[in-house]
C-alpha distance (Angstrom), angle and dihedral (degrees) to the residues before:
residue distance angle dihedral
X1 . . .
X2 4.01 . .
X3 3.40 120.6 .
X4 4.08 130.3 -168.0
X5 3.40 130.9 -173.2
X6 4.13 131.4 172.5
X7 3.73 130.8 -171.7
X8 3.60 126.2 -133.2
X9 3.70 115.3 -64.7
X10 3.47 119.1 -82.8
X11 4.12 127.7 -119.7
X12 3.83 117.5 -87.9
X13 3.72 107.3 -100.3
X14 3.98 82.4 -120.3
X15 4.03 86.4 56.2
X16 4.08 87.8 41.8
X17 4.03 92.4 55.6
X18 3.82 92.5 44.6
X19 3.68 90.5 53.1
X20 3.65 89.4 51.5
X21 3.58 96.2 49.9
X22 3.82 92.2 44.3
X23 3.69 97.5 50.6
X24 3.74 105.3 26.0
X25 4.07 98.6 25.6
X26 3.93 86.2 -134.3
X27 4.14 115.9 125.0
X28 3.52 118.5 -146.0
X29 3.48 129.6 -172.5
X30 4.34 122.3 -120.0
X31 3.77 123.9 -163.0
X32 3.72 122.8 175.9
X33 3.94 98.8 -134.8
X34 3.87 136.6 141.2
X35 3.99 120.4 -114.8
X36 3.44 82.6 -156.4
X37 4.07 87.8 84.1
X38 4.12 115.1 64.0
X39 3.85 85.9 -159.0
X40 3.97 94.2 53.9
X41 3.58 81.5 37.9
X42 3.96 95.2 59.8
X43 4.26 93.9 38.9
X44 3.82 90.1 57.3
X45 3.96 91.0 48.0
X46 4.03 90.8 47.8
X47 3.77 90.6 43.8
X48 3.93 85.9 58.7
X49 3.94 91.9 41.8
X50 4.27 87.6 51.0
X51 4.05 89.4 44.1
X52 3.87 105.8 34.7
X53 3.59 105.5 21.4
X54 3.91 90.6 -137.6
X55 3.57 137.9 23.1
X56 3.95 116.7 -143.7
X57 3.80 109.8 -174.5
X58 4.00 125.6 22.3
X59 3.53 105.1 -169.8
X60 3.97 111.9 -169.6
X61 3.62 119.6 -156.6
X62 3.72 110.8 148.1
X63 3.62 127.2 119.5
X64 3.43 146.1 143.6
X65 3.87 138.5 -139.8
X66 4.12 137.7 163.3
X67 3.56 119.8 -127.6
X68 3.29 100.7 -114.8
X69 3.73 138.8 72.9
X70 3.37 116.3 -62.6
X71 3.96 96.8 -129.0
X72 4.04 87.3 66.3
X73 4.29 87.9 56.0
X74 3.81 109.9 134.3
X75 3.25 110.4 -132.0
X76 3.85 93.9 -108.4
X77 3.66 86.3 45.9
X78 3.30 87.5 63.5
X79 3.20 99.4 44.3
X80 3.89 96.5 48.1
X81 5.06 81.1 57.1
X82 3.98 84.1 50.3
X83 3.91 100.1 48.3
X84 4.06 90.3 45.0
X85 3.44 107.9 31.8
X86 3.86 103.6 33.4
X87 4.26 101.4 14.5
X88 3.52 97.5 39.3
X89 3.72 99.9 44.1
X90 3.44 89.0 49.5
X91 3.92 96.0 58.0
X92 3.82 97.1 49.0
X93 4.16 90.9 55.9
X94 3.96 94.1 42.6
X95 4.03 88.8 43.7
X96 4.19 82.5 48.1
X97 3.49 95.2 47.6
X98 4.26 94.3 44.5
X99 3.97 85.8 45.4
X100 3.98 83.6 52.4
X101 3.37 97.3 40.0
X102 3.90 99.1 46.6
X103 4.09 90.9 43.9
X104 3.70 86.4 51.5
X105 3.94 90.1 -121.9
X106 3.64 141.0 122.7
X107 3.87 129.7 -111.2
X108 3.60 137.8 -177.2
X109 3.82 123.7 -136.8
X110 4.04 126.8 -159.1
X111 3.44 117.6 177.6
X112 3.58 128.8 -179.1
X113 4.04 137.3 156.7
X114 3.81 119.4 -90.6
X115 4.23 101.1 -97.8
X116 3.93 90.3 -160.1
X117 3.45 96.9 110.5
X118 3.47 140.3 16.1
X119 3.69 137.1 -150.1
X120 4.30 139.6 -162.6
X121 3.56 126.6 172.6
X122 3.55 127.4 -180.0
């Protein structure tokens, strides 16, 4: 038995920002990207150095997964749940930690797995 189950959909990261803004007064900066991609990986965190001067918290919560069990993966299915959730988290914190680390500043780093879905197979 599979079973698959998704939450409302989330806010626009345009909606998400304007939120922020409206009920905290603080501007933060969106940009559709893939983590997937060290280089796209490295632009967005120099982009933030050049605009904010600092970043304080990275919180990583992207990841990926098929509905189905994961015995029936395709390899490039696979492949595609490795490079996000494993690959790609792992080049935002070590490209947070070098940005720290060369800026001579300090950082903190939650990471936990995207909770938009769920899955059970038996």
């Amino acid at each position: 038995m599979v079973g698959f189950e998704t939450g409302p959909a989330p806010p626009s990261s345009a909606e998400t920002a304007a939120g922020i803004d409206k009920h905290f007064g603080k501007k933060i900066m969106t940009r559709a990207m893939t983590i997937r991609e060290p280089e796209q990986v490295q632009a967005l965190f120099r982009e933030t150095w050049e605009r904010y001067e600092r970043l304080d918290v990275l919180v990583n919560s992207a990841g990926g997964q098929y509905p189905q069990a994961a015995i029936d993966f395709s390899v490039k299915g696979w492949n595609a749940v490795i490079d996000t959730n494993l690959n790609g988290t792992w080049y935002m914190m070590q490209t947070a930690a070098q940005h720290w680390r060369d800026h001579q500043s300090a950082g903190s780093i939650v990471t936990f797995p995207c909770a938009g879905s769920s899955l059970a197979a038996s």
